[in-house]
GUKOL-8631 format. One record per residue (C-alpha): residue number from 1; residue in one letter; x, y, z. Coordinates in Angstrom, 1 decimal. Example, Ala and Ser with C-alpha at 12.3 -4.5 7.8 and 13.67 -1.06 7.14 Angstrom:
REM GUKOL-8631
<1,'a',<12.3,-4.5,7.8>> <2,'s',<13.7,-1.1,7.1>> 
END
This chain:
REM GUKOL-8631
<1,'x',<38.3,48.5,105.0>> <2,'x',<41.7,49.4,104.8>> <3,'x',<44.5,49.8,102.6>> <4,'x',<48.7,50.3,104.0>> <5,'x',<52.0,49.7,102.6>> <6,'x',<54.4,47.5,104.4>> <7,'x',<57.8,46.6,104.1>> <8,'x',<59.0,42.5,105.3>> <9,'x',<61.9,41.6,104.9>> <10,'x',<63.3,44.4,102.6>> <11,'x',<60.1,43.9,100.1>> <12,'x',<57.1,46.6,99.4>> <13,'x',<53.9,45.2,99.3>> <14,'x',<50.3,46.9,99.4>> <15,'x',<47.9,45.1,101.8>> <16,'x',<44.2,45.5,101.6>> <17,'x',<41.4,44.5,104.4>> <18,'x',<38.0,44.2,104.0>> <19,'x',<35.6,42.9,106.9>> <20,'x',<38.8,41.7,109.1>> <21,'x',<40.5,39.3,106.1>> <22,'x',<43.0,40.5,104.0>> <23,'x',<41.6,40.7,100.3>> <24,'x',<45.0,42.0,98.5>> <25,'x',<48.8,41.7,99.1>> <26,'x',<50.6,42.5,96.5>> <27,'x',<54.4,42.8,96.0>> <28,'x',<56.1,45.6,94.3>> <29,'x',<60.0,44.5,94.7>> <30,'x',<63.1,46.5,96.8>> <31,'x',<64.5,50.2,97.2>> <32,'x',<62.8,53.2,96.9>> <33,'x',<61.6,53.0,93.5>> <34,'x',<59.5,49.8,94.6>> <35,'x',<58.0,51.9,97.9>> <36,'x',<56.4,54.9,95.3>> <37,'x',<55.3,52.7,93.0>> <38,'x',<53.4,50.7,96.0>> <39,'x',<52.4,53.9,97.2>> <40,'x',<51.1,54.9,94.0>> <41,'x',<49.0,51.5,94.0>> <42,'x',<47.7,52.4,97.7>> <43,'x',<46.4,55.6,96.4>> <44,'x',<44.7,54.2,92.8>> <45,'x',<42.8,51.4,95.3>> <46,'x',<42.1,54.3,98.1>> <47,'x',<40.2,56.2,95.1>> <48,'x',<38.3,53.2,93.9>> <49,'x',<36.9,52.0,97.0>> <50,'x',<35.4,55.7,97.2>> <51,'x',<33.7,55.5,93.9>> <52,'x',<32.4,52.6,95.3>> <53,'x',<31.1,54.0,98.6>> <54,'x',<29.9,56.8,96.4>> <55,'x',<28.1,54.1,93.9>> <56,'x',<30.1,55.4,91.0>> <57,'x',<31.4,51.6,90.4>> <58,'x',<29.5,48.7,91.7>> <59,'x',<31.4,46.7,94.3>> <60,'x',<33.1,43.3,92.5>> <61,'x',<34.2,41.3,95.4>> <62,'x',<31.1,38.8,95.0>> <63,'x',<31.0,39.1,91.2>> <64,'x',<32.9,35.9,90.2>> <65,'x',<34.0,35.2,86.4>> <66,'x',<32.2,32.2,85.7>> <67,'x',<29.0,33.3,86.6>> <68,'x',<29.2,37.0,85.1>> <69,'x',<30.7,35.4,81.9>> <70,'x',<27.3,32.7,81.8>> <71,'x',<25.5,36.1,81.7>> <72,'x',<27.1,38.2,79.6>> <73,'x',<27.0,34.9,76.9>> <74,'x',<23.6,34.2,77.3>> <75,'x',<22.2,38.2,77.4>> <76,'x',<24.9,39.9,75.2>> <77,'x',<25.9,37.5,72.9>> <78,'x',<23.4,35.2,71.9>> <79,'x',<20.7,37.6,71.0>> <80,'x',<22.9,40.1,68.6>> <81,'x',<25.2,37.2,67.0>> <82,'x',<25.1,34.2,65.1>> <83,'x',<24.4,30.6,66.4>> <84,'x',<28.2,29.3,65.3>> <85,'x',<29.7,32.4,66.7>> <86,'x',<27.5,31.6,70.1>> <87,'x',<28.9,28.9,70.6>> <88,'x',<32.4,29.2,69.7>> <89,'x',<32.6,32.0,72.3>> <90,'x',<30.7,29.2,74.7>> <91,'x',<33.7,26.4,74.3>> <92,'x',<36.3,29.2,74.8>> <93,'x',<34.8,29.8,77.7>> <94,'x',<34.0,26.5,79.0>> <95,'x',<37.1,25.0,78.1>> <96,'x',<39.7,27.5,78.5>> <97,'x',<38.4,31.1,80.3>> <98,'x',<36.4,29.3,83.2>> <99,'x',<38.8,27.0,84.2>> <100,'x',<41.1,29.6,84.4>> <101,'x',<39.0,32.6,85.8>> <102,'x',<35.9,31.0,86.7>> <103,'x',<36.5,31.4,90.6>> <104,'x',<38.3,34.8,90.6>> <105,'x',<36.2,37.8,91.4>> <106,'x',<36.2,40.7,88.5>> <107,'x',<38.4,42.5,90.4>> <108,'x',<41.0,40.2,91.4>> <109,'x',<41.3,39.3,87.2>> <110,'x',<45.1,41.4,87.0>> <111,'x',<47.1,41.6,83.4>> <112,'x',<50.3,39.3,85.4>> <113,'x',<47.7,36.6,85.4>> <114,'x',<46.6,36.9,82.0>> <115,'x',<50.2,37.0,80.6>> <116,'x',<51.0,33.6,82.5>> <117,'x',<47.8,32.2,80.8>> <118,'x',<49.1,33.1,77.4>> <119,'x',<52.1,31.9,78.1>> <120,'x',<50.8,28.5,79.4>> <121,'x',<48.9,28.5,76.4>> <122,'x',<51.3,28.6,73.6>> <123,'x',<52.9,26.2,74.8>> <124,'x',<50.3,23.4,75.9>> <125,'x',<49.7,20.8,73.4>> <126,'x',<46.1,19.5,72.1>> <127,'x',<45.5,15.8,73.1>> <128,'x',<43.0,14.9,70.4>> <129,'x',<41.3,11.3,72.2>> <130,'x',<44.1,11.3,74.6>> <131,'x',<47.1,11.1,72.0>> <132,'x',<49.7,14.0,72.4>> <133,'x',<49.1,16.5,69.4>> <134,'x',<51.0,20.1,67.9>> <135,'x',<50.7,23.1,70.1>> <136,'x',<48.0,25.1,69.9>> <137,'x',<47.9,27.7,67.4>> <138,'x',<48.7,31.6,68.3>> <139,'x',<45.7,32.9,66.8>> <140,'x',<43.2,30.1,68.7>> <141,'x',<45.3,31.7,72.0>> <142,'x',<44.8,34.9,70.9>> <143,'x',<40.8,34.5,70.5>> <144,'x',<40.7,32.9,73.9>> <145,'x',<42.0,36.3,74.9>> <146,'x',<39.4,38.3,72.9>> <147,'x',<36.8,36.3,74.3>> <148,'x',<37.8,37.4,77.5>> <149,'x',<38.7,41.4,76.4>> <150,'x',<35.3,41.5,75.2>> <151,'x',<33.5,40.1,78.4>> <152,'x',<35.2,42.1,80.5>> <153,'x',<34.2,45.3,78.4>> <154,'x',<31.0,44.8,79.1>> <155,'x',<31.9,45.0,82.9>> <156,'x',<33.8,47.9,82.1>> <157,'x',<31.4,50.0,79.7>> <158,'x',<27.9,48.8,80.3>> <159,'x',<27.6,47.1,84.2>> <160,'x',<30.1,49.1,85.9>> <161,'x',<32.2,46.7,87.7>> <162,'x',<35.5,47.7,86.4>> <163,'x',<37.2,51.0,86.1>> <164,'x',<39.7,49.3,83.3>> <165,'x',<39.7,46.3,81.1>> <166,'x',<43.2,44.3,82.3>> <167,'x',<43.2,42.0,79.5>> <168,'x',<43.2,45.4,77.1>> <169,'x',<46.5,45.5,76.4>> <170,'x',<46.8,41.9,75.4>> <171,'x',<45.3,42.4,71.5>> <172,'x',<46.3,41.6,68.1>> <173,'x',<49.5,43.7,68.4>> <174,'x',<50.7,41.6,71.5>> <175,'x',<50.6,38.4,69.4>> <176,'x',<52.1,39.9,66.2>> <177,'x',<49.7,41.4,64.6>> <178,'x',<46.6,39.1,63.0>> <179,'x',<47.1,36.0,61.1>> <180,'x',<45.0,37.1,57.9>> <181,'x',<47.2,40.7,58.4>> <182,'x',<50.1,38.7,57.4>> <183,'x',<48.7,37.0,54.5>> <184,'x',<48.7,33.4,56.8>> <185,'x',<46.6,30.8,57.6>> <186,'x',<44.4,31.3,53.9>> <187,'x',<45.0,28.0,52.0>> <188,'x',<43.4,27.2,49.0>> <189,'x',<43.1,25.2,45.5>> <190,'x',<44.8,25.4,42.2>> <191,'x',<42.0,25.4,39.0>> <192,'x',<43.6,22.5,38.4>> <193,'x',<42.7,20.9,41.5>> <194,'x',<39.6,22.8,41.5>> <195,'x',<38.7,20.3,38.3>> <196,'x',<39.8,17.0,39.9>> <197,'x',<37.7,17.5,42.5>> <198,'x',<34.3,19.1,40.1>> <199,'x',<35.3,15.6,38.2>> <200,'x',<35.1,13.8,40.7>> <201,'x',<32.1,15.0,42.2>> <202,'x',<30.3,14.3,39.1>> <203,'x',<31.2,11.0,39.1>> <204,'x',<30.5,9.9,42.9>> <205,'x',<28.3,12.8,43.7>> <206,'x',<26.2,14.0,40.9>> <207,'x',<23.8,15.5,42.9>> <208,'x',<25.4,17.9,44.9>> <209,'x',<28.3,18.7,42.0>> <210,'x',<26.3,21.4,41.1>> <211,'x',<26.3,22.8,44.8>> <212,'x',<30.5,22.4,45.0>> <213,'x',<30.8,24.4,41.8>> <214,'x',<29.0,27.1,42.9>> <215,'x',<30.9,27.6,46.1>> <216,'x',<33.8,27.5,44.0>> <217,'x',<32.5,30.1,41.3>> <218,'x',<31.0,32.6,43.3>> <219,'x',<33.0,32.8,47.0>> <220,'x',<29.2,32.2,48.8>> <221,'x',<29.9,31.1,52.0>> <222,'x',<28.2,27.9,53.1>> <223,'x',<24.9,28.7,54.7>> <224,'x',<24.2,31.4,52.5>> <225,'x',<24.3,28.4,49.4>> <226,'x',<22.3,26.5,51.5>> <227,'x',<20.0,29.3,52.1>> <228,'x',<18.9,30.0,48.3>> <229,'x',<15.4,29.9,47.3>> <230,'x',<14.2,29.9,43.7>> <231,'x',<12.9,33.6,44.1>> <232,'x',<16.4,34.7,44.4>> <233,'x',<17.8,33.9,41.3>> <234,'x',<17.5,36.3,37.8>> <235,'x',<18.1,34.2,35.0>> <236,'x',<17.7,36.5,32.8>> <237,'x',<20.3,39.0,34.5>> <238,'x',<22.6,35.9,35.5>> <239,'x',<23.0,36.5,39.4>> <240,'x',<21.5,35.9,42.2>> <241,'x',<20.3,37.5,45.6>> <242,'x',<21.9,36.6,48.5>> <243,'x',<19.3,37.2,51.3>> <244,'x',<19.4,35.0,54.4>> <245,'x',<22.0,31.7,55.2>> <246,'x',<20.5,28.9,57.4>> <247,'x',<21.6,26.3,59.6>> <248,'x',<20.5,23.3,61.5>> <249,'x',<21.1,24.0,65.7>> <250,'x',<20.3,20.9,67.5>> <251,'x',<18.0,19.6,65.0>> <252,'x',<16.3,23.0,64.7>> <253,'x',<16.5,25.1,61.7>> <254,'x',<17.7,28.7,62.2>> <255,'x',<17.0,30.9,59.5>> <256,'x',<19.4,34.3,59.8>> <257,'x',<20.7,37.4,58.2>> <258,'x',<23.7,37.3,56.1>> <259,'x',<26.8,38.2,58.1>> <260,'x',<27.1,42.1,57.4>> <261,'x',<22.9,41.9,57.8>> <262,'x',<22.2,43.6,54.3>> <263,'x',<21.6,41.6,51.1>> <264,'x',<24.1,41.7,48.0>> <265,'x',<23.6,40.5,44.2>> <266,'x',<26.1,37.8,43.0>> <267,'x',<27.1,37.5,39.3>> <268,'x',<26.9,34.3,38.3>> <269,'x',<28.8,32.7,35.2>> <270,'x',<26.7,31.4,31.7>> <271,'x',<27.3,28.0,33.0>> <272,'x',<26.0,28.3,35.8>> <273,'x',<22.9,30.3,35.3>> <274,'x',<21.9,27.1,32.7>> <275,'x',<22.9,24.6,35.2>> <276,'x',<20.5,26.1,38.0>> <277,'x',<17.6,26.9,35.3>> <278,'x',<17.4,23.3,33.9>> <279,'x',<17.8,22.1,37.3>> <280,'x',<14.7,24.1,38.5>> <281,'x',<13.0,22.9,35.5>> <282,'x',<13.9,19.5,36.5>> <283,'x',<12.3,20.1,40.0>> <284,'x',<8.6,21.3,38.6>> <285,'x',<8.5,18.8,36.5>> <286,'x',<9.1,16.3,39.8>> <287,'x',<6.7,18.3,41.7>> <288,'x',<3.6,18.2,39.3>> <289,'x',<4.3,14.5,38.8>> <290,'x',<4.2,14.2,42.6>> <291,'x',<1.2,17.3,42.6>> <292,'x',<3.0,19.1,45.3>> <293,'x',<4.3,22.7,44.8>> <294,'x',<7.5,23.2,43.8>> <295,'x',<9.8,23.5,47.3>> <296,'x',<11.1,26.6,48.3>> <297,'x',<15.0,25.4,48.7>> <298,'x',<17.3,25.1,46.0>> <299,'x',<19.4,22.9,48.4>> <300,'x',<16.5,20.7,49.8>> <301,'x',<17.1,18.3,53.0>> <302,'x',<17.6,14.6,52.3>> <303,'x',<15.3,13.4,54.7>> <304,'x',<13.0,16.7,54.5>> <305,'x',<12.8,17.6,50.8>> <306,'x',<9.8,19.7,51.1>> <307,'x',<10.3,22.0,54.2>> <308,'x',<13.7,21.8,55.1>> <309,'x',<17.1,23.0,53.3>> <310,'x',<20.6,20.6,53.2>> <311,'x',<22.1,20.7,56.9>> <312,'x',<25.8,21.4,56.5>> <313,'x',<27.5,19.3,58.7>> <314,'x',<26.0,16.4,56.6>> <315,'x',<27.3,18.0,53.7>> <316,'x',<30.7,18.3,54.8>> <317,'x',<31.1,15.1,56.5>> <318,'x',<28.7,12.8,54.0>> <319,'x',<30.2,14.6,50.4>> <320,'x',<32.5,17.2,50.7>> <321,'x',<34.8,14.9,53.1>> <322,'x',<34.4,12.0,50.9>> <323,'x',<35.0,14.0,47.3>> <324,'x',<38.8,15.0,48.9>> <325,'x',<38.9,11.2,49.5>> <326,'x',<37.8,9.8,46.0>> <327,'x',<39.8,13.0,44.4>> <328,'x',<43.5,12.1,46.4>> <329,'x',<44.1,15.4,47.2>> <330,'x',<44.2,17.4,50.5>> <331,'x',<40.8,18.2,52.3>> <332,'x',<40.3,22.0,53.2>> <333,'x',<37.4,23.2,54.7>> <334,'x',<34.6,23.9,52.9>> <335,'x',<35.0,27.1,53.6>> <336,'x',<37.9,27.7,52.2>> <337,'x',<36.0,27.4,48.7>> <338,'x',<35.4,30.9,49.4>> <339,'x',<38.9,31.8,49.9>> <340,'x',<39.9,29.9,46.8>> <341,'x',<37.3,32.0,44.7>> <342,'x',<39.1,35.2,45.7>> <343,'x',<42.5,34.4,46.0>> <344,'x',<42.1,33.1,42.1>> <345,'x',<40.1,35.9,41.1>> <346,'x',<42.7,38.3,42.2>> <347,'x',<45.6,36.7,40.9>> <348,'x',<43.8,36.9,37.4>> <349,'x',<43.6,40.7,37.8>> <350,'x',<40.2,41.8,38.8>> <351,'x',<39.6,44.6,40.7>> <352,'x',<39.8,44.0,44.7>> <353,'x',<36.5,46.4,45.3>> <354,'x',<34.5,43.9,42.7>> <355,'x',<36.0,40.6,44.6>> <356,'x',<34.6,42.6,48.0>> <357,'x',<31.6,43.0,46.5>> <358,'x',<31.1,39.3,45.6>> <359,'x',<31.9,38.2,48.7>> <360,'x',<29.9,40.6,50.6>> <361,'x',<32.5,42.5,53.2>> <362,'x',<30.9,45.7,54.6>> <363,'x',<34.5,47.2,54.2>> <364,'x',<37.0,46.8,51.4>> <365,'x',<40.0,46.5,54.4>> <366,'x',<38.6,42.8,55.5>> <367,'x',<39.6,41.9,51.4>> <368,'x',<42.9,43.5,51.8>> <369,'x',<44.0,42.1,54.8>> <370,'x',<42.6,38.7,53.6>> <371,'x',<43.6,38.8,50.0>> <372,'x',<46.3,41.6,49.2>> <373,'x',<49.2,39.0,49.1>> <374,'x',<47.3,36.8,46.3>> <375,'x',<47.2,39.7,43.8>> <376,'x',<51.1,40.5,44.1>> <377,'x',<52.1,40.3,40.2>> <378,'x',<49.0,40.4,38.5>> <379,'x',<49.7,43.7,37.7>> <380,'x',<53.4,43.6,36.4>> <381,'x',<51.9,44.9,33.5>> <382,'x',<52.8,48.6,34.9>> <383,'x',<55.8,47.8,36.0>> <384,'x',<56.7,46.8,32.3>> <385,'x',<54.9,49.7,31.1>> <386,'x',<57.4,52.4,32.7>> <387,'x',<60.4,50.0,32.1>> <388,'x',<59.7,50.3,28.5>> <389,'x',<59.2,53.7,28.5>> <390,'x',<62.2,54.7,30.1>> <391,'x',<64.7,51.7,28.1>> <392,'x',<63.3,53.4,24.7>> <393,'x',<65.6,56.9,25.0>> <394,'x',<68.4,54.4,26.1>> <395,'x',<71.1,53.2,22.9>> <396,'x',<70.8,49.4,22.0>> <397,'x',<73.5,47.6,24.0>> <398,'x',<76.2,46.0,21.4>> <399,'x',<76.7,42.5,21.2>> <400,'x',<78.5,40.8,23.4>> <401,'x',<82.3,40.2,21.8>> <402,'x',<82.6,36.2,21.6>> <403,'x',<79.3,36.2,19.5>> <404,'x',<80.7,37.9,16.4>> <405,'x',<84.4,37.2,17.3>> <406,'x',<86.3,36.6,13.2>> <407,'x',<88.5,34.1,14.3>> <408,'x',<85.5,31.7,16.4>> <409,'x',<83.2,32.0,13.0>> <410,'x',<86.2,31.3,10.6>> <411,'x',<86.9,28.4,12.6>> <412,'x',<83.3,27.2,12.8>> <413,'x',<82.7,27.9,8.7>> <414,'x',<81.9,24.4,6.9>> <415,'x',<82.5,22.3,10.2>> <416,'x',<80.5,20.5,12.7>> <417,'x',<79.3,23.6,14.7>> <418,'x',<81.7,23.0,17.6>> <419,'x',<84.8,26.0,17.8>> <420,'x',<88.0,24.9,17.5>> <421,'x',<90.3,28.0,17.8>> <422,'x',<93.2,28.1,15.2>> <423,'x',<96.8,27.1,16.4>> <424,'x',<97.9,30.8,16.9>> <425,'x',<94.7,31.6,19.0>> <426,'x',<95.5,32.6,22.6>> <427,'x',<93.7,29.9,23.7>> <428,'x',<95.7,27.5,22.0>> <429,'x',<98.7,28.9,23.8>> <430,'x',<99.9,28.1,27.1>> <431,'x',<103.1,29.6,29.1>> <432,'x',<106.5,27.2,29.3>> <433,'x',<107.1,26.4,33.1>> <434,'x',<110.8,27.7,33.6>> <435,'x',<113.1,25.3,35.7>> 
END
């Protein structure tokens, strides 16, 4: 194993061997500035090939991308996070990473090559069934690359292959800063809107109405709707317990933690605290006709009433998809229900730290940097405050001169309304061209 500067044909590089083949040739440019930053490489490599030999850092020339990444998704990731999150992190890989990285060893991953990815990125277009589409959008880019940041900080942190993460520097600030930091990417519903679509539930869907409106009146994401049981509401206090969300994985039902793992109470308006009574009272009376117990789901399964809550995906394909349709208006997600709820609530005024609490963040800084832009003048009301206060000690402005000018009213007095200036008026006047 060796490691020497050379020079062809005017150029630096740093060469590497290992086991008679050369592993590393890389070129640092011309002139003397190019030969001490190549030496400067030589002696970086030099130290971490003895931290090797020492078995300080594991060796990474057999460690290949692809197969390190399969591990670190199957060990690291899918215990500790949720199912959806899973398996976004798996088609980022599959799709993008691995094709890219899959066949380079650890150490051979370098930041030049993750900066031409990017750039190849931004600009490739999606092909949805073969048809040319928009470019892909900076922040799906920029979560391929924190896929791959966190990956290789595992390598870096926990297994020891790497002394440094080389897709570190590539974060949120390279890309401009996050999308939600700028206020982007959060559409949502006017109340209006909001109403069209409630109407039109009622009408097409009456059965799930019930569900729509409370997505839109209390910010609950999806599965945690779909997760209620019975014994989480209060009637009596008017909110509800938000303790688990669900989902259906590969016709499995996966029953989880909320998000920030901790449960939350969620105010719930008059309306619909009567709504969900009567409809539980509706439900017991179905069940002791049927003598069955009552089922545990407030959102029960079409096919599986008894043992098995609503699967999302047929509730945004099946009614939420086709309520947009009957309604004419745009189709969100679903989840931007809960975007809609606090981007409305805020613009009305209320506090941010009570719209955090409804929707559950662990820190009010996810509602700020979500939200902040939505409550811009909803409190003008203190910016009129000190204006008054300050325009009181000021003298009342006179009139302006035209309104109270003798000659316009005179003119005006007993007529149609309309000024006509008097004959002598300066207006009346005009200057005799000379010749």
């Amino acid at each position: 194993m060796a490691v020497r500067v050379t020079q062809e044909q005017g150029r630096w590089y740093v060469v590497e061997y290992r086991e008679g083949r050369r592993t590393l040739h890389r070129s640092f440019g011309r002139g003397p500035k190019a030969q001490l930053m190549a030496e400067d490489a030589r002696g970086e490599i030099d130290r971490e090939r003895r931290r090797e030999a020492l078995g300080l850092v594991k060796p990474v020339a057999d460690v290949r991308f692809a197969t390190y990444a399969d591990q670190w998704l199957r060990e690291v990731i899918a215990p500790h996070r949720t199912v959806s999150t899973t398996q976004s992190y798996g088609q980022l890989l599959r799709d993008h990473l691995v094709p890219e990285f899959g066949a380079l060893a650890l150490g051979d991953i370098k930041p030049p090559r993750i900066q031409a990815f990017i750039a190849r990125k931004l600009v490739e277009v999606n092909k949805p069934r073969g048809q040319a589409g928009p470019r892909k959008a900076r922040a799906t880019v920029r979560n391929m690359i924190a896929v791959l940041r966190a990956c290789l900080n595992h390598a870096v942190d926990v297994d020891g292959y790497l002394t440094t993460n080389p897709a570190a520097k590539f974060g949120k600030r390279y890309f401009g800063g996050s999308t939600a930091a700028r206020g982007l990417g959060v559409e949502i519903y006017e109340e209006a809107e909001i109403a069209r679509l409630l109407q039109t539930a009622a009408r097409y869907y009456p059965d799930y109405e019930l569900y729509i409106r409370t997505l839109f009146y209390t910010g609950l994401r999806v599965g945690e709707l779909l997760g209620l049981q019975w014994g989480d509401f209060d009637f009596q206090s008017g909110f509800v317990i938000i303790r688990r969300a669900v989902q259906i994985h590969h016709g499995q039902l996966r029953v989880e933690e909320t998000k920030t793992h901790r449960a939350r109470a969620v105010d719930l308006a008059d309306t619909l605290v009567a709504r969900w009574a009567a409809l539980r009272s509706i439900r017991e009376a179905e069940a002791a006709v049927a003598g069955r117990a009552l089922a545990p789901w407030c959102c029960p399964s079409v096919r599986a009433p008894a043992t098995r809550p609503l699967n999302r995906s047929w509730l945004n394909a099946k009614v939420w998809a086709r309520i947009c349709h009957h309604a004419g208006l745009r189709r969100l997600r679903i989840h931007d229900l809960r975007h809609t709820y606090a981007s409305l609530q805020l613009r009305r005024g209320k506090p941010m730290e009570y719209v955090q609490q409804q929707l559950g963040h662990t820190a009010i800084d996810t509602t700020i940097r979500l939200y902040a832009h939505f409550k811009a003048g909803a409190s003008r009301f203190h910016a009129n405050d000190l204006a008054a206060g300050i325009e009181r000690y000021e003298p009342v402005p006179a009139p302006e001169p035209n309104a109270l000018d003798p000659v316009l009213v005179r003119a005006t007095e007993g007529g149609s309304g309309t000024p006509h200036p008097p004959a002598n008026h300066p207006e009346t006047t005009r200057p005799v061209a000379r010749t």
